[in-house]
C-alpha positions in Angstrom: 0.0 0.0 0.0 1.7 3.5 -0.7 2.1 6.3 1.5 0.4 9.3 0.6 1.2 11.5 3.6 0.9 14.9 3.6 4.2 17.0 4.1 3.9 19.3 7.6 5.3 22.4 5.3 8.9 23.2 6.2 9.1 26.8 7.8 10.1 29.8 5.7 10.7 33.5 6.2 9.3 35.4 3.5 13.0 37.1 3.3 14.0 34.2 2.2 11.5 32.9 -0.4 13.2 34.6 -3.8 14.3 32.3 -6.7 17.3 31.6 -5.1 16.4 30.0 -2.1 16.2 26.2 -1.6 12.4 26.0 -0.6 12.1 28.2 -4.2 10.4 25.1 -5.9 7.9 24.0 -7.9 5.5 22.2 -5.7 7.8 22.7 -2.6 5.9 22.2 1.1 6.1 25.7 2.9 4.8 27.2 6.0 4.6 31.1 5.7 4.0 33.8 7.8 2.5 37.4 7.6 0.4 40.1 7.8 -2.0 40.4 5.5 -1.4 43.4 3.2 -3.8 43.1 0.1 -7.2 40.3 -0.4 -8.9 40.5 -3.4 -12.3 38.8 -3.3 -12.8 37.2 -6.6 -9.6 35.8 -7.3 -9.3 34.7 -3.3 -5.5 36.0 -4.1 -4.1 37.1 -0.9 -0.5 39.0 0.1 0.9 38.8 3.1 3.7 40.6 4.0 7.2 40.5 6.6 10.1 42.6 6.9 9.9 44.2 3.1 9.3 40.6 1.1 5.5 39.6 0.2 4.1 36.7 -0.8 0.7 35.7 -2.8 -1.6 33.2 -1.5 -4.4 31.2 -2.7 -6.9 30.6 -0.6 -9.5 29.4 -2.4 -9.5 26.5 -0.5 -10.2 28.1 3.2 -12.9 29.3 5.1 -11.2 32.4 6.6 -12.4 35.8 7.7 -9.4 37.2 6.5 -9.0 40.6 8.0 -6.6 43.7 6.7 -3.8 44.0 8.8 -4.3 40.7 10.6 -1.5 38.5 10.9 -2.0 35.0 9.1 0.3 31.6 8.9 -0.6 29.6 5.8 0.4 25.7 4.5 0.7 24.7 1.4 2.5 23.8 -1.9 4.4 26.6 -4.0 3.1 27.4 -7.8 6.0 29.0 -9.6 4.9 31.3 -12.3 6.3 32.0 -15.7 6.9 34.9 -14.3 8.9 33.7 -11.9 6.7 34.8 -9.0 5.3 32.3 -6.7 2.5 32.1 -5.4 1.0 29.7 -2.2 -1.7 27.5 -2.8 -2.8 27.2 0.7 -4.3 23.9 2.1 -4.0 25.4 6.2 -4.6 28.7 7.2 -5.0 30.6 10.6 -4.9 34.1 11.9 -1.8 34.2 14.2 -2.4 38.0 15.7 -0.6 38.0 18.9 2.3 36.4 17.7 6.2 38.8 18.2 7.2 38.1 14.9 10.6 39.2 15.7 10.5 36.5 17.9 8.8 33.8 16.0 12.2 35.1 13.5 14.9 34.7 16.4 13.3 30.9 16.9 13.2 29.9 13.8 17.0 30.8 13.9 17.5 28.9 17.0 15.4 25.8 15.8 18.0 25.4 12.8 20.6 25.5 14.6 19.6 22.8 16.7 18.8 20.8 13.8 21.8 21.6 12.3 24.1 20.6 15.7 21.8 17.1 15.6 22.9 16.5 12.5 26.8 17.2 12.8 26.7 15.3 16.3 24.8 11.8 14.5 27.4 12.6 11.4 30.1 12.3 13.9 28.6 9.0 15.4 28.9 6.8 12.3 
């Protein structure tokens, strides 16, 4: 029987989503974070926006009040445009307001590094 699990979304700072980066994939598994800077109603095309980069989302998908302003984390798989632009065709969304994302930025960091040590140290094991 085949697997057909669902990837969690591997976390990305919209800084770092350009063409690039190594999550700068068709198809690739992202989780994204920001404020919501722009909705348009008919296309369900949302931007959010962090630290000067944006992003587009799709949510055509969700059943979100999606409020101006409001700060949103979304799941989903990457569509790279001929344009090169991508855009997120989210799967998971939910308003994060509340959330220090200078914070959520300086543990992302830390969480990397972690992973990063865990793989040295097991490298080091065998």
């Amino acid at each position: 029987m085949a697997s057909t699990a669902i990837p969690s979304g591997a976390l990305v700072i919209l800084q770092e989503l350009n063409s690039s980066s190594l999550h700068f994939k068709q198809g690739a598994s992202l989780r994204v974070t920001g404020k919501l800077q722009e909705y348009n109603v008919e296309t369900a095309i949302a931007v959010i926006a962090d630290g000067g980069a944006t992003l587009a989302v799709d949510t055509q998908h969700l059943r979100l009040n999606l409020r101006m302003g409001s700060i949103y984390q979304f799941i989903g798989e990457l569509s790279i445009q001929p344009s090169n632009e991508g855009i997120l065709k989210a799967r998971v969304g939910r308003n994060v307001d509340g959330i220090d994302l200078n914070l959520y930025h300086q543990s992302l960091k830390l969480v990397r590094q972690f992973q990063s040590d865990q793989i040295s140290h097991l490298e080091q094991l065998q």
